[in-house]
Backbone as CSV, one residue per row, in Angstrom:
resi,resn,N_x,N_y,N_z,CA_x,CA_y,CA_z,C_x,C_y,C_z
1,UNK,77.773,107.488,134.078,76.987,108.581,133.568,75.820,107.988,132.783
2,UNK,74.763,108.180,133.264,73.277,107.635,132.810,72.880,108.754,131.534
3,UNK,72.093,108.562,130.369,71.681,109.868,129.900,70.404,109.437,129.675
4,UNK,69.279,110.415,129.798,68.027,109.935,130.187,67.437,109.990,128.593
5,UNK,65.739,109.496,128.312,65.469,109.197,126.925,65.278,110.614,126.155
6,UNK,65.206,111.449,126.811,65.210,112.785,125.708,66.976,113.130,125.397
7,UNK,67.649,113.067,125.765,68.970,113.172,125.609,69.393,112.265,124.611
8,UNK,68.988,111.027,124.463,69.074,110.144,123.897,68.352,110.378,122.560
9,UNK,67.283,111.032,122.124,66.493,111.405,121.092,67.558,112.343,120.349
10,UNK,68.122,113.404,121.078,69.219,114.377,120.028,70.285,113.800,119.673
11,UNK,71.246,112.695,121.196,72.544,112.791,120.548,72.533,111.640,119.990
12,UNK,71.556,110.594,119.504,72.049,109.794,118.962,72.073,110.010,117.190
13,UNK,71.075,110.977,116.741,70.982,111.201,115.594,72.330,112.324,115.622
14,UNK,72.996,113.267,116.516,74.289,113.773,116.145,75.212,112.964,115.567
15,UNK,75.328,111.797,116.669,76.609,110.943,116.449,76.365,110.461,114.430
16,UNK,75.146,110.144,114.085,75.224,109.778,113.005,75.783,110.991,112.036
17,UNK,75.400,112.115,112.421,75.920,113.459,111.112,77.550,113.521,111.895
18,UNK,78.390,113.114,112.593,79.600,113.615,113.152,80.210,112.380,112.152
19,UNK,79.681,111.340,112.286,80.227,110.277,111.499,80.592,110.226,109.676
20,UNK,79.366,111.106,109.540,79.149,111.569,107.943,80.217,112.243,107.293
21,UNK,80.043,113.480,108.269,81.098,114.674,108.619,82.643,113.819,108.196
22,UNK,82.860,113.008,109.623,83.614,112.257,109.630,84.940,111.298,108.269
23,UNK,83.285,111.210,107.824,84.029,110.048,106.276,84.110,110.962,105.109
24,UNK,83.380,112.277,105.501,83.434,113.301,103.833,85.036,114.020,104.650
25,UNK,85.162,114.205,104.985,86.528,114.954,105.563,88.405,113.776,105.244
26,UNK,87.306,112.232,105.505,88.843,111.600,105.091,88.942,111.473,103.386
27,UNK,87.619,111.368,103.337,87.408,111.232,101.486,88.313,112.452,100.999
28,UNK,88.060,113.430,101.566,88.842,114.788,100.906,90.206,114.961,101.098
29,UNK,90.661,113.915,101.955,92.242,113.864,102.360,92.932,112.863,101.439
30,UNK,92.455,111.912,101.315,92.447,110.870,100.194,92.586,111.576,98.775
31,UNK,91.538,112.467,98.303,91.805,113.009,97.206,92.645,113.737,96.611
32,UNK,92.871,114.631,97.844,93.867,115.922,97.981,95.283,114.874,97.907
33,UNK,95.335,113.722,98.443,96.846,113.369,98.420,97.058,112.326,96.908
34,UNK,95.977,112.101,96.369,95.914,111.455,95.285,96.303,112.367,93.753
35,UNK,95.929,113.459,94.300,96.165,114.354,93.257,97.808,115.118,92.962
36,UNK,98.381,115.380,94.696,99.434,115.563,95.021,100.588,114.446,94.276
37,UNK,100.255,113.654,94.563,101.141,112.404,93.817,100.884,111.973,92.588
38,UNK,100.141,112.646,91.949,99.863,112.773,90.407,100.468,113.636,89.814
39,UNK,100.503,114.761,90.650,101.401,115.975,89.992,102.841,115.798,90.302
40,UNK,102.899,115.318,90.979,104.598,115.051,91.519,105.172,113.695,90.164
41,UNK,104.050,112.522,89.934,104.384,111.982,88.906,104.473,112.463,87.433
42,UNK,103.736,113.303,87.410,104.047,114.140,86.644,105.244,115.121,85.958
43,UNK,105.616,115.698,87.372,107.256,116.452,87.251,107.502,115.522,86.835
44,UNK,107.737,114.343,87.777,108.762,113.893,87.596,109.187,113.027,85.997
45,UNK,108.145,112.541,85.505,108.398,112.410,84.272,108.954,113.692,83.317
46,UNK,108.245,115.321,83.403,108.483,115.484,82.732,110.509,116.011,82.967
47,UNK,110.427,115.807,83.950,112.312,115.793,84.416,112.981,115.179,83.673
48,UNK,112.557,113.722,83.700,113.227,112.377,83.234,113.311,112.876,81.747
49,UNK,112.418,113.201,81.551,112.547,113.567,79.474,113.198,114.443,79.415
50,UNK,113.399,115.903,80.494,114.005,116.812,80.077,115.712,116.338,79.900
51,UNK,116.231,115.903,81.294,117.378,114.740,81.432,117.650,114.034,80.237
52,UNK,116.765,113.115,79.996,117.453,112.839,78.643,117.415,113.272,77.184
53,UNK,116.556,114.111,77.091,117.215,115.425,75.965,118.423,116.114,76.602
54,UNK,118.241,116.383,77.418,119.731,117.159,77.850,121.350,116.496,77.601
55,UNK,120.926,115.181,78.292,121.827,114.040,77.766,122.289,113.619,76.660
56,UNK,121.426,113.667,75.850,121.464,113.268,74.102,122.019,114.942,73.755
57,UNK,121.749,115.963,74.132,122.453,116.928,73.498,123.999,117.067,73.835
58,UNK,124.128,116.987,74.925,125.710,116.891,75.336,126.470,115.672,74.995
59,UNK,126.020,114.452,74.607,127.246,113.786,73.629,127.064,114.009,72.301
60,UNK,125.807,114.966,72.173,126.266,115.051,70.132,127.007,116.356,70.663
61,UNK,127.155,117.514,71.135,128.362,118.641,71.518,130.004,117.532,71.279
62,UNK,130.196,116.279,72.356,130.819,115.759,73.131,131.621,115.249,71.659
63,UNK,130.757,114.841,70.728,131.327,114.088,69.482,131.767,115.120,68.354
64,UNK,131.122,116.442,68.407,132.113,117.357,67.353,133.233,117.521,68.268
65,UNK,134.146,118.411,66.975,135.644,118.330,67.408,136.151,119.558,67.752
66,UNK,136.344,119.664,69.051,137.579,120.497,69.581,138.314,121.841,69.172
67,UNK,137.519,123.242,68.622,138.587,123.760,67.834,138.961,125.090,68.580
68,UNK,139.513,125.047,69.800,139.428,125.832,70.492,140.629,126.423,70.130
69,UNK,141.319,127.929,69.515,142.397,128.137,69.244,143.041,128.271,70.912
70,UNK,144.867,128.188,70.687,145.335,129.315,72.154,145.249,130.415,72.362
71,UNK,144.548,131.153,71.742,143.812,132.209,72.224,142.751,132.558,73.372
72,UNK,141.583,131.063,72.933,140.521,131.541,73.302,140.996,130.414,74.646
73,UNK,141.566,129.650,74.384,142.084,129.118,75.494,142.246,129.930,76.872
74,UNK,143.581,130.675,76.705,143.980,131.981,77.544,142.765,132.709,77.993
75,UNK,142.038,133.384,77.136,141.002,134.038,77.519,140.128,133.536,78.362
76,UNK,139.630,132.464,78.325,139.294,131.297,78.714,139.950,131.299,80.520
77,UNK,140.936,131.403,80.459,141.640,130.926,81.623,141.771,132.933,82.626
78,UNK,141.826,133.775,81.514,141.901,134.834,81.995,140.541,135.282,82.851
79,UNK,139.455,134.885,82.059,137.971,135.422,82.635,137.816,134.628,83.927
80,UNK,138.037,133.373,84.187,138.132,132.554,85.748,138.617,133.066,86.803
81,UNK,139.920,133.684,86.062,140.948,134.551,87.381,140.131,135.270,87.611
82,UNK,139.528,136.290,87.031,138.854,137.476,86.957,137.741,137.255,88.089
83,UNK,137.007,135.936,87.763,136.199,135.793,88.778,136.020,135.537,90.134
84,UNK,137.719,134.823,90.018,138.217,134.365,91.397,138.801,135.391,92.114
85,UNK,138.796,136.730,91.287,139.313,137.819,91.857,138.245,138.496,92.388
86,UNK,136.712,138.510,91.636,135.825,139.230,91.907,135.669,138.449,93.303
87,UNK,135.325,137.619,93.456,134.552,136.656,94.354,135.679,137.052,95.614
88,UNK,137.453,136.833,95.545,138.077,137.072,96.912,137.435,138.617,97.350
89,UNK,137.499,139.591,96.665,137.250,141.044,96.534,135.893,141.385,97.232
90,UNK,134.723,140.408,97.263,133.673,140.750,97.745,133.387,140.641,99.433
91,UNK,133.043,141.547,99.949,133.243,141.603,101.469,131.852,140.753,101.803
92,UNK,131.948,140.186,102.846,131.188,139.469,103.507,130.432,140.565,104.577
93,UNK,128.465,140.733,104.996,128.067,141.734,105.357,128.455,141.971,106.815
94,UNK,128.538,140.875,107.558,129.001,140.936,108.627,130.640,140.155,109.339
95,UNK,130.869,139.174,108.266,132.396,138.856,109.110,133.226,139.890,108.853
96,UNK,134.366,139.892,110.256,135.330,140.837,110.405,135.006,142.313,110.892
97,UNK,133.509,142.783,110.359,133.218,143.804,111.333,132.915,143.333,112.919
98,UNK,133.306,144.855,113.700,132.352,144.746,115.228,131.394,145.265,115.302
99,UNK,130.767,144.357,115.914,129.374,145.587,116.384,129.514,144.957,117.698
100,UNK,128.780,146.327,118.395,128.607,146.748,119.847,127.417,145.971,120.727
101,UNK,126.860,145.346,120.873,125.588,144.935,121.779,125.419,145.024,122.790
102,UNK,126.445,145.168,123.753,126.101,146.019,124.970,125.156,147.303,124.866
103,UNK,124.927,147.250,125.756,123.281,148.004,125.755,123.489,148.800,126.283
């Protein structure tokens, strides 16, 4: 495929703006993922701090003492049943029914 000198006058100055085009489009992919992984470093630090405040609060809980009467014990053990009762008790939306699909 030959392209003659007027053809040659338009597309060679295209190819230069497709190229432009080209490098502003990866620049913006570059940025967009630079920023993405800034914010993600971000969570993730602020995780790590939340974690270990969370951590430091549950062994100072871990180090007071124990004063659970047998009362609250029982009660304790009564409200679980309760839940394990709610939870068998709750029907599932579709197992065990039929439905028809024949048409």
């Amino acid at each position: 495929m030959s392209l003659k000198a007027v053809e040659l006058q338009i597309a060679i100055p295209k190819t230069f703006d497709a190229g432009k085009m080209q490098e502003q489009i990866t620049q913006q992919i570059h940025a967009s993922q630079e920023q993405a992984n800034d914010a993600l470093k971000q969570q993730l630090e602020k995780n790590h701090t939340l974690l270990l405040e969370s951590s430091e609060v549950k062994n100072l809980r871990q180090d007071e003492p124990k004063e659970q009467t047998d009362d609250e014990h029982s009660e304790h053990h009564k409200m679980q049943g309760k839940e394990q009762d709610q939870k068998k008790q709750a029907k599932h939306p579709f197992k065990g029914n039929l439905f028809d699909f024949s048409g």
